[in-house]
LONUVEX-797765 format. One record per residue: residue number from 1; residue in three letters; x, y, z of N, C-alpha, C in turn. Coordinates in nm, 3 decimals, padded with zeros to 5 digits. Each point is the difference from the previous one (the first is absolute). Example, Ala and Ser with C-alpha at 12.3 -4.5 7.8 and 13.67 -1.06 7.14 Angstrom:
LONUVEX-797765
+-----+------+---------+---------+---------+---------+---------+---------+---------+---------+---------+
: seq : type :      nX :      nY :      nZ :     caX :     caY :     caZ :      cX :      cY :      cZ :
+-----+------+---------+---------+---------+---------+---------+---------+---------+---------+---------+
:   1 :  Ala :  01.319 : -00.569 :  00.780 : -00.089 :  00.119 :  00.000 :  00.090 :  00.120 :  00.000 :
:   2 :  Ser : -00.035 :  00.105 : -00.072 :  00.082 :  00.119 :  00.006 : -00.077 :  00.109 :  00.073 :
+-----+------+---------+---------+---------+---------+---------+---------+---------+---------+---------+
END
This chain:
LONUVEX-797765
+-----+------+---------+---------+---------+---------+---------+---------+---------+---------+---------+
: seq : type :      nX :      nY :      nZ :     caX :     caY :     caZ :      cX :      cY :      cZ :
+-----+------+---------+---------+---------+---------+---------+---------+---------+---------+---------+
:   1 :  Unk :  03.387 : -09.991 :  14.021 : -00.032 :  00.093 :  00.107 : -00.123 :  00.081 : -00.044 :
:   2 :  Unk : -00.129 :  00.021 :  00.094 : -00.096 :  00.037 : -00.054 :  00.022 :  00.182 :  00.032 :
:   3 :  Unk : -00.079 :  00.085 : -00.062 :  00.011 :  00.120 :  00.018 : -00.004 :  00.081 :  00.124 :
:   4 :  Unk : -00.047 : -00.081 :  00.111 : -00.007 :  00.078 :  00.101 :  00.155 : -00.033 :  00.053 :
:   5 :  Unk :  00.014 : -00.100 :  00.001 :  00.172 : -00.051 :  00.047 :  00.074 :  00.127 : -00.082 :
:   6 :  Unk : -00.034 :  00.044 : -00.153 :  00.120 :  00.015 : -00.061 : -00.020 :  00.177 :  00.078 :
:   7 :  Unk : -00.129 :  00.045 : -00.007 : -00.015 :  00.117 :  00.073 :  00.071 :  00.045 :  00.134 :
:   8 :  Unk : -00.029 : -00.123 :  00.094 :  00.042 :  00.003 :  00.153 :  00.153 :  00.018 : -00.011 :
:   9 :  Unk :  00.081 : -00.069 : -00.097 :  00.168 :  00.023 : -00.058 :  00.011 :  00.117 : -00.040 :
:  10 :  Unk : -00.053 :  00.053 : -00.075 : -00.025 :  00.163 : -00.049 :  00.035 :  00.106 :  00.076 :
:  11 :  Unk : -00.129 : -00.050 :  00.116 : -00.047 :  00.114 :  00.083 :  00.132 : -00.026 :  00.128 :
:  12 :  Unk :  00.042 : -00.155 :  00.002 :  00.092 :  00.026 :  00.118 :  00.161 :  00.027 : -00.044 :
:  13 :  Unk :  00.014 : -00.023 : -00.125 :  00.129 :  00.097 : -00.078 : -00.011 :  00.145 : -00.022 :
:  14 :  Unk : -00.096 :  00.049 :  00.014 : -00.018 :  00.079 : -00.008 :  00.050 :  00.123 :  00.157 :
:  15 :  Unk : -00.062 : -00.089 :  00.100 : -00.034 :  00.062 :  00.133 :  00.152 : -00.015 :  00.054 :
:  16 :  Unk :  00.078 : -00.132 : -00.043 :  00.184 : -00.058 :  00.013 :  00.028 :  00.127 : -00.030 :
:  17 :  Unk :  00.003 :  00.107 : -00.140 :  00.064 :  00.114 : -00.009 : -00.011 :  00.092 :  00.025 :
:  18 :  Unk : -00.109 :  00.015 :  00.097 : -00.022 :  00.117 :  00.074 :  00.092 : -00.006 :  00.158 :
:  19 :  Unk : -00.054 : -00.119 :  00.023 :  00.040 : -00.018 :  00.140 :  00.182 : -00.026 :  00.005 :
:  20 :  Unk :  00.057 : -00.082 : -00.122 :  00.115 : -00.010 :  00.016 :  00.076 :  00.129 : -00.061 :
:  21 :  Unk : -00.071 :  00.080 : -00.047 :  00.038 :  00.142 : -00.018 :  00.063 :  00.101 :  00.160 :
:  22 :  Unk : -00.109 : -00.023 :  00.042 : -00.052 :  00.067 :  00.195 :  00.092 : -00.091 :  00.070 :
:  23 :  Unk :  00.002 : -00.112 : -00.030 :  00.075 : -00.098 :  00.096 :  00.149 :  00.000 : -00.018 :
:  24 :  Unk :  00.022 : -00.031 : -00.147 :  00.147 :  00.008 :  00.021 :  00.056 :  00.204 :  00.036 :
:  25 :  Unk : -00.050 :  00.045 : -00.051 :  00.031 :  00.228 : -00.009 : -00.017 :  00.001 :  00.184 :
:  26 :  Unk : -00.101 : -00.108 :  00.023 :  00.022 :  00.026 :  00.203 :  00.080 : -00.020 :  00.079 :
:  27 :  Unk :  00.047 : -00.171 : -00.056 :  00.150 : -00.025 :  00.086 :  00.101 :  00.055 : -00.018 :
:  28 :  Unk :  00.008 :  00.016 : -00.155 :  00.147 :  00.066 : -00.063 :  00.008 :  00.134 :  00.118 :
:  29 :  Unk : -00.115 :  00.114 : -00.023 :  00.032 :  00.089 :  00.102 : -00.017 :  00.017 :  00.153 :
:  30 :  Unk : -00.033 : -00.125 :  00.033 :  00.022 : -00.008 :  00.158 :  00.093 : -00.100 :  00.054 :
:  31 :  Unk :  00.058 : -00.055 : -00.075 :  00.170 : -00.081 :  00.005 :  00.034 :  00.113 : -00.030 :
:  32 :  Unk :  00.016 :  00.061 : -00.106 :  00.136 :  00.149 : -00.021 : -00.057 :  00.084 :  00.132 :
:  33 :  Unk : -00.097 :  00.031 :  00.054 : -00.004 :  00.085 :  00.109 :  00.037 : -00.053 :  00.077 :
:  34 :  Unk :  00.048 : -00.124 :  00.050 :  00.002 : -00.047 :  00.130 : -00.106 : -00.029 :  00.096 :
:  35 :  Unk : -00.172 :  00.035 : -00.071 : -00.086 : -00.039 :  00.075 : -00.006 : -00.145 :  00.047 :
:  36 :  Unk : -00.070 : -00.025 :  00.094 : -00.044 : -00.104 :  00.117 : -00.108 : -00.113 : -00.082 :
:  37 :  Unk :  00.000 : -00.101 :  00.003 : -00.096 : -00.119 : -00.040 : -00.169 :  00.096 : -00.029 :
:  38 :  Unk : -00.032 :  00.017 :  00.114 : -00.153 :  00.036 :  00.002 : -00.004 :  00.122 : -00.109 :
:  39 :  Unk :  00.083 :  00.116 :  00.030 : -00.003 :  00.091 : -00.103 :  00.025 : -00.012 : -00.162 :
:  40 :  Unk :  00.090 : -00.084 : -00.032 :  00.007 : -00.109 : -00.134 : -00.148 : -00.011 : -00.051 :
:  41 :  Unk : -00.056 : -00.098 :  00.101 : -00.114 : -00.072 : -00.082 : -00.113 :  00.089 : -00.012 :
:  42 :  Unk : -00.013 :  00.084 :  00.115 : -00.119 :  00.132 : -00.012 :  00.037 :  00.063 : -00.111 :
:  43 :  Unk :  00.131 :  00.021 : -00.030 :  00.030 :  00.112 : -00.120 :  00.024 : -00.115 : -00.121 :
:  44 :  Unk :  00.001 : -00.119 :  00.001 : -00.019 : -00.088 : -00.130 : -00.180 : -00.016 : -00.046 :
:  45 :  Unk : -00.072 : -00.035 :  00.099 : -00.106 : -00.030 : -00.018 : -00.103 :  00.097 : -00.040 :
:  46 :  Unk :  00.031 :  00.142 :  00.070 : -00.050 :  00.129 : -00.037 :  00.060 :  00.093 : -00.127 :
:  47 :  Unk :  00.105 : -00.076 : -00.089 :  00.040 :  00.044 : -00.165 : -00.056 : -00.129 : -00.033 :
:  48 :  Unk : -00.028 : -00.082 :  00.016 : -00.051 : -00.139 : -00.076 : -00.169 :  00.008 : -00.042 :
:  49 :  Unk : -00.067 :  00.079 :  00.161 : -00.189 :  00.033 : -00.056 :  00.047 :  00.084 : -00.086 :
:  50 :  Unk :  00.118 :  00.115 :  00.002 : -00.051 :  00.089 : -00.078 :  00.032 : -00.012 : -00.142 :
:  51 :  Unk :  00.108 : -00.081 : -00.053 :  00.040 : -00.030 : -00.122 : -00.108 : -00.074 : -00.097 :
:  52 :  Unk : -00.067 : -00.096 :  00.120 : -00.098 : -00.075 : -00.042 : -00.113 :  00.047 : -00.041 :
:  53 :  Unk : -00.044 :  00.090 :  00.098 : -00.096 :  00.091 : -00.008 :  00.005 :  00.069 : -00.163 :
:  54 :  Unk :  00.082 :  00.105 :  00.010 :  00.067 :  00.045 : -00.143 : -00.009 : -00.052 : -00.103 :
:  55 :  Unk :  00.073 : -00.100 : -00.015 : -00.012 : -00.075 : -00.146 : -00.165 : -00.019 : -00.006 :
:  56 :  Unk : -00.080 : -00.059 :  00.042 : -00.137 : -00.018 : -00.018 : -00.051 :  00.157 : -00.081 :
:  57 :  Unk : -00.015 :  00.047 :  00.134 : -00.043 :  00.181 : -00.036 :  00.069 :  00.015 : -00.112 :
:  58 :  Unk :  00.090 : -00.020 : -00.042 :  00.070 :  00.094 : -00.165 : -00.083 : -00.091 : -00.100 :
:  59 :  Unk :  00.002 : -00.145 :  00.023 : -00.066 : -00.061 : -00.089 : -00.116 : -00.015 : -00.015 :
:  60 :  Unk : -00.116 :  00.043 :  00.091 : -00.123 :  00.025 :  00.004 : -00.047 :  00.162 : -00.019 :
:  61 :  Unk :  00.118 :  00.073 :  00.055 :  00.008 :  00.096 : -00.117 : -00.013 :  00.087 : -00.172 :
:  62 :  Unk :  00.082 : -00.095 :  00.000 :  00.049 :  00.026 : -00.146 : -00.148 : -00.059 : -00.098 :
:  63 :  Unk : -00.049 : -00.124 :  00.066 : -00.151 : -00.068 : -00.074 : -00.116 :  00.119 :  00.013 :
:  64 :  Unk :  00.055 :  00.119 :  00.077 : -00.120 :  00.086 : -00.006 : -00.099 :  00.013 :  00.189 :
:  65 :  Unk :  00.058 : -00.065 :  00.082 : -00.052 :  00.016 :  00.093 :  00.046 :  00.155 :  00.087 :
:  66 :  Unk : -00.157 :  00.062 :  00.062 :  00.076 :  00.116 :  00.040 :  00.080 : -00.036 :  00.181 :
:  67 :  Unk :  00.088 :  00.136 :  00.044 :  00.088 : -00.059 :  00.105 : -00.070 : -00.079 :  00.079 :
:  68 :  Unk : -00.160 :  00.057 :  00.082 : -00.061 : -00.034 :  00.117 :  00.019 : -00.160 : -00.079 :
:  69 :  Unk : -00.095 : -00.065 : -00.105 : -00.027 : -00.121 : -00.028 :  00.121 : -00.051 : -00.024 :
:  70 :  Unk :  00.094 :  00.019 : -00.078 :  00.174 : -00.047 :  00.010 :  00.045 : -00.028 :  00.148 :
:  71 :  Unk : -00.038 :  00.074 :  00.127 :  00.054 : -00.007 :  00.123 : -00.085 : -00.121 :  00.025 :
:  72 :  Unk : -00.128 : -00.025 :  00.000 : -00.083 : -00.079 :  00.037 :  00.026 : -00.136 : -00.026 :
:  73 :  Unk : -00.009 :  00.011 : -00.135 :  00.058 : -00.159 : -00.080 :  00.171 : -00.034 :  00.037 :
:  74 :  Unk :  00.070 :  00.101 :  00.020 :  00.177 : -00.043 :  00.019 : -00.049 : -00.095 :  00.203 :
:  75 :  Unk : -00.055 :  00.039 :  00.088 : -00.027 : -00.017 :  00.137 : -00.074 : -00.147 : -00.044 :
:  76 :  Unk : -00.111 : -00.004 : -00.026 : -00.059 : -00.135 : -00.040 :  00.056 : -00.102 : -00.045 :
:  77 :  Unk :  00.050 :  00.041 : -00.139 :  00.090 : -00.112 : -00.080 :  00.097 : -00.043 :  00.126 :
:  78 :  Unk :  00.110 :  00.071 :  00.065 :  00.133 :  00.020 :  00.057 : -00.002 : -00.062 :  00.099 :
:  79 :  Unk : -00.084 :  00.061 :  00.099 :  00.022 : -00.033 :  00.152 :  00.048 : -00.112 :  00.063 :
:  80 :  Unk : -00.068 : -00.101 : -00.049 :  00.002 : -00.112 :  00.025 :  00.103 : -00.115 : -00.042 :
:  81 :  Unk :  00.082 :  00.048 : -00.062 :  00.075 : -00.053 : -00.128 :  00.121 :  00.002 :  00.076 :
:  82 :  Unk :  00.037 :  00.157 :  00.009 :  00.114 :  00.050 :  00.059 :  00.018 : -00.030 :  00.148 :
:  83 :  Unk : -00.119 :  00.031 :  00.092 : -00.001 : -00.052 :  00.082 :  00.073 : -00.142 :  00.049 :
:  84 :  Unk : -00.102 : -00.053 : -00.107 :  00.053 : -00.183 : -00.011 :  00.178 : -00.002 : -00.013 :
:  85 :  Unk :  00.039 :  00.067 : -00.067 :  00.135 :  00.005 : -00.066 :  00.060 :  00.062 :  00.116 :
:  86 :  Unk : -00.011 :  00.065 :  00.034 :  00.110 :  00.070 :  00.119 :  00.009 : -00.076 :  00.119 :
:  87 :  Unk : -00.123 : -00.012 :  00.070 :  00.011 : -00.142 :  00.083 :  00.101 : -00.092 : -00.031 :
:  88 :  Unk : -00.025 : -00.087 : -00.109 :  00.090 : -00.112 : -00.009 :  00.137 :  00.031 : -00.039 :
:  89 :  Unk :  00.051 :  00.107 : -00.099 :  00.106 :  00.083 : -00.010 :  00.089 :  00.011 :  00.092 :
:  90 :  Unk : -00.062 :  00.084 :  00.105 :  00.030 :  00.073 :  00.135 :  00.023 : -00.131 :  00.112 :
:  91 :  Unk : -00.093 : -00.032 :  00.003 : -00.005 : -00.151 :  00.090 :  00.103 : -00.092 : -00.035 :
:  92 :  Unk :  00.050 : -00.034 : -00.132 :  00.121 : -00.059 : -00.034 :  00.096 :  00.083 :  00.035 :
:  93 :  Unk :  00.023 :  00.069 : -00.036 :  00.137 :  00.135 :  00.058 :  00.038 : -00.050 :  00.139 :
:  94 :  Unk : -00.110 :  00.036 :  00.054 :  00.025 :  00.053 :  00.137 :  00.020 : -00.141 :  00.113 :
:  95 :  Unk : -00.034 : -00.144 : -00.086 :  00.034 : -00.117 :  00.048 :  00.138 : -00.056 : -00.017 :
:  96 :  Unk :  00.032 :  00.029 : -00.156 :  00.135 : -00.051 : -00.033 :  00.124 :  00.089 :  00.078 :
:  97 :  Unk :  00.025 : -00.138 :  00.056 :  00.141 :  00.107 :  00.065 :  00.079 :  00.059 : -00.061 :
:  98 :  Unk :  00.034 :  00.110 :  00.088 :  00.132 :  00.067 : -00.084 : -00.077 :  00.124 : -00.103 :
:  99 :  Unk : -00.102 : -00.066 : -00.065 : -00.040 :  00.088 : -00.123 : -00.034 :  00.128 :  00.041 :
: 100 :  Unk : -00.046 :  00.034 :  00.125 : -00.059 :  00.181 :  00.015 :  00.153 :  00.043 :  00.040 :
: 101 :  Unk :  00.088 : -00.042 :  00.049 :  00.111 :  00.042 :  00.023 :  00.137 :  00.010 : -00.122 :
: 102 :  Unk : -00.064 : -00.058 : -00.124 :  00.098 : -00.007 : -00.092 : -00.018 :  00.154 : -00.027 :
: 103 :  Unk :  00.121 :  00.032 : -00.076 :  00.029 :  00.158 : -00.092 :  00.017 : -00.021 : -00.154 :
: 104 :  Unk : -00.011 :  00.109 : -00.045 : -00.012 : -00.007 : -00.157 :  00.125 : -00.068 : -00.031 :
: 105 :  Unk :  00.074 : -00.029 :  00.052 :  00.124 : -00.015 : -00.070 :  00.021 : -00.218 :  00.026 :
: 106 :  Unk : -00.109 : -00.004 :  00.098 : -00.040 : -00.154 : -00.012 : -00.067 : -00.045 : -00.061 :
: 107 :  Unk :  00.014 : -00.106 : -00.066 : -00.063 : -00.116 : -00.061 : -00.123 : -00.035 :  00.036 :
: 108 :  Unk :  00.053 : -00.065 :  00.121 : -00.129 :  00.021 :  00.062 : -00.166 :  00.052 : -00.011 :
: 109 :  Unk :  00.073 :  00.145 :  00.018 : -00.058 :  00.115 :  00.027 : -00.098 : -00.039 : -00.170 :
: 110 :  Unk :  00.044 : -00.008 : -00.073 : -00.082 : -00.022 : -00.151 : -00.059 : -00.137 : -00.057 :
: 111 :  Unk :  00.073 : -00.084 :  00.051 : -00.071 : -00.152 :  00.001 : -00.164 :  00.004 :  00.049 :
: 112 :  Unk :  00.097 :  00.004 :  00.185 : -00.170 : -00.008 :  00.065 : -00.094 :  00.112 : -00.067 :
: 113 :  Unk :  00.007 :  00.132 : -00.025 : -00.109 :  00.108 : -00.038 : -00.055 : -00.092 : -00.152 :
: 114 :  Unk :  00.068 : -00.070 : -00.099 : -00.057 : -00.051 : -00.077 : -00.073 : -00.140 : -00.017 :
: 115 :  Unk :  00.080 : -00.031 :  00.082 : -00.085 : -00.179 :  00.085 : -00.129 :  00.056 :  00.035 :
: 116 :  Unk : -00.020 :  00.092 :  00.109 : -00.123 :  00.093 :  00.040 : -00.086 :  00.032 : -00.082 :
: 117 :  Unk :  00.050 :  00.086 : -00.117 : -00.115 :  00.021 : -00.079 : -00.041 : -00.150 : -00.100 :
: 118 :  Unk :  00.047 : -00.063 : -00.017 : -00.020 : -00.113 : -00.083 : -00.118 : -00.086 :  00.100 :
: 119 :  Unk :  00.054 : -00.006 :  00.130 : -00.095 : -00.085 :  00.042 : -00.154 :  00.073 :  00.055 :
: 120 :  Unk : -00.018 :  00.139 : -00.002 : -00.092 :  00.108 : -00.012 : -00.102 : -00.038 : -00.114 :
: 121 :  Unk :  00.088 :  00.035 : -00.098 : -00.080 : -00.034 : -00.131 : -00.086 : -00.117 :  00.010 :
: 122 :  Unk :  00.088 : -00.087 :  00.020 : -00.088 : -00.188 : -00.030 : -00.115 :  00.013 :  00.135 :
: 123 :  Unk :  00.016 :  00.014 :  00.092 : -00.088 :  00.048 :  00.152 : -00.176 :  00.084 : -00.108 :
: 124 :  Unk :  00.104 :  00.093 : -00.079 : -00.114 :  00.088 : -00.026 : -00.101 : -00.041 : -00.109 :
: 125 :  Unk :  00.092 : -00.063 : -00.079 : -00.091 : -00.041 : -00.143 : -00.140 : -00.083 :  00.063 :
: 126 :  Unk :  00.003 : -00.100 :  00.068 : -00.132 : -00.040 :  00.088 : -00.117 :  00.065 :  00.056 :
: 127 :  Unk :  00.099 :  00.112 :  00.093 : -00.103 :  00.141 :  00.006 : -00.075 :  00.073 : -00.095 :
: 128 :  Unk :  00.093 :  00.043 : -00.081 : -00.043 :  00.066 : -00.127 : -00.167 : -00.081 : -00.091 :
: 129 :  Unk :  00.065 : -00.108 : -00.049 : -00.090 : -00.090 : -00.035 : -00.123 : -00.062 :  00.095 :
: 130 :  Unk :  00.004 :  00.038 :  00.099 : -00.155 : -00.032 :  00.110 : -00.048 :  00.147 : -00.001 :
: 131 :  Unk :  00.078 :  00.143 : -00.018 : -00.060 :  00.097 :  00.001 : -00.044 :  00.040 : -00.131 :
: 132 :  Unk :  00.032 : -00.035 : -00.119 : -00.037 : -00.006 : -00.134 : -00.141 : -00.086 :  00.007 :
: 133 :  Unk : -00.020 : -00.110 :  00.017 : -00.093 : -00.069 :  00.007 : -00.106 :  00.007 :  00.082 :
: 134 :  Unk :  00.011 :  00.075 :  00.079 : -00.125 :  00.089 :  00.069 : -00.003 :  00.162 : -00.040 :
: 135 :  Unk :  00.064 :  00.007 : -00.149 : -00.010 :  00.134 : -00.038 :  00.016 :  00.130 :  00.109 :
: 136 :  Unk :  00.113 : -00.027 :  00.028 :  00.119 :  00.096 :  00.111 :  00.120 :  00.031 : -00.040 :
: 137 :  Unk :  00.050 :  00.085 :  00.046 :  00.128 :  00.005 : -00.044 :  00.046 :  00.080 : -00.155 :
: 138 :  Unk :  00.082 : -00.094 : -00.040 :  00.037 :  00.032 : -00.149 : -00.109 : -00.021 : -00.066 :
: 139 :  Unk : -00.097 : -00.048 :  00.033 : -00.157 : -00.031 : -00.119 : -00.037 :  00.118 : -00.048 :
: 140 :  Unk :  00.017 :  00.089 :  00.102 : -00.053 :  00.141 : -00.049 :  00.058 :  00.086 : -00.041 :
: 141 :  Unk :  00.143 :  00.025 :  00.003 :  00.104 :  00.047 : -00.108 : -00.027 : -00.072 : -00.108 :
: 142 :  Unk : -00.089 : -00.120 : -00.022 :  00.026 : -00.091 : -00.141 : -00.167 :  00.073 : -00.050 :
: 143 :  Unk : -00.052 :  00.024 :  00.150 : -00.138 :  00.032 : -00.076 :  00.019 :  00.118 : -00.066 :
: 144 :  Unk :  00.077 :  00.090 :  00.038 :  00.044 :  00.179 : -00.002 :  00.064 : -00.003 : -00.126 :
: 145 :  Unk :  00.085 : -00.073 : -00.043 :  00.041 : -00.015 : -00.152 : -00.088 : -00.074 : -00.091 :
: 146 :  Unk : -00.094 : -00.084 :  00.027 : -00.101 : -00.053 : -00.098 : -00.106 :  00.116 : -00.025 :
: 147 :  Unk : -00.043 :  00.085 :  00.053 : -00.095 :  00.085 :  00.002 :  00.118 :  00.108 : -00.083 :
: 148 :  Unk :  00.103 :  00.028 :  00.001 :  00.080 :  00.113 : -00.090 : -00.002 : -00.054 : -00.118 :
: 149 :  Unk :  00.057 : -00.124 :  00.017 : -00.051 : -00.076 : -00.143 : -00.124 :  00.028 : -00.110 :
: 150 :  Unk : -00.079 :  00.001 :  00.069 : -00.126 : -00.018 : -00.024 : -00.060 :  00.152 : -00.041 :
: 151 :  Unk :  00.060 :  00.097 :  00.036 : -00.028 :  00.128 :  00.006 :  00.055 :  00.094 : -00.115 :
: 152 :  Unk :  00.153 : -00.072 : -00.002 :  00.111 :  00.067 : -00.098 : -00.020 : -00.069 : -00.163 :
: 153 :  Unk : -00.069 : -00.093 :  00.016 : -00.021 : -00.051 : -00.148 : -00.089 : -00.014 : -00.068 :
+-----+------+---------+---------+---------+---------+---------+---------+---------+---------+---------+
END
C-alpha cells in the first residue's frame, strides 16, 4: 500500500472517530428521548461535524497552530470526509428497515449503526485518497504537522 493509500486510511480512521463519536452520542439520545427519524439524524450528523471537527482542532492544536488557523485547517481537512460519511451512514440507516425505529435495547438498533459506519469508512477511504492527492483534505493537517516538525527540532 503506497503512502497516500496508507494516509487516506489514517485520515478516514481518523474522521470514523469523530463522526462515530456524534453518531452513535446522537441516536443513543434521540432513541432515549423518543425523538422522530428526521430529528435523530439532524442531531446525529450535527455531534458527528462537531466531534470531527474537534479531534482535528485539538490535534492541530497541540502541533502549535493558533485557534483562527486550527479552525481553518479542522473545516478543510473535515468537511468533506464527514460529509462523505454521514451521507452513506445516514443513507444506510434510514434505508434498512426497521433500523431508525429500533431502541437501545435492540440489536438491531447496534448492528445496523455499526454495519453503517463500516460501510462509511470503506465509501470514504477513496474520497480521502483523491482529496490527499490533489493536496486537500487531510494533506494539510499532514502539511500542518510536517512544518511543526520541522520547527520543533
Amino acid at each position: 500500500m503506497n503512502s497516500s493509500w496508507k494516509m487516506a486510511v489514517t485520515a478516514t480512521l481518523h474522521c470514523l472517530t469523530g463522526c462515530a463519536i456524534g453518531e452513535v452520542l446522537g441516536m443513543v439520545l434521540a432513541t432515549w428521548w423518543g425523538w422522530g427519524n428526521r430529528a435523530s439524524v439532524v442531531l446525529s450528523v450535527a455531534l458527528a461535524f462537531f466531534f470531527g471537527y474537534l479531534l482535528t482542532f485539538t490535534g492541530v492544536r497541540r502541533a502549535g497552530l493558533d485557534v483562527p488557523t486550527a479552525v481553518r485547517t479542522a473545516l478543510a481537512a473535515d468537511t468533506v470526509s464527514i460529509l462523505t460519511m454521514e451521507v452513506v451512514d445516514n443513507g444506510f440507516l434510514v434505508l434498512w428497515p426497521g433500523a431508525m425505529d429500533a431502541t437501545l435495547a435492540d440489536l438491531l438498533f447496534w448492528v445496523t449503526l455499526a454495519a453503517s459506519l463500516a460501510i462509511a469508512f470503506v465509501v470514504t477511504v477513496p474520497v480521502n485518497h483523491w482529496m490527499i492527492g490533489r493536496g486537500k483534505g487531510h494533506a494539510v493537517v499532514h502539511e500542518m504537522h510536517q512544518m511543526d516538525e520541522h520547527t520543533h527540532h
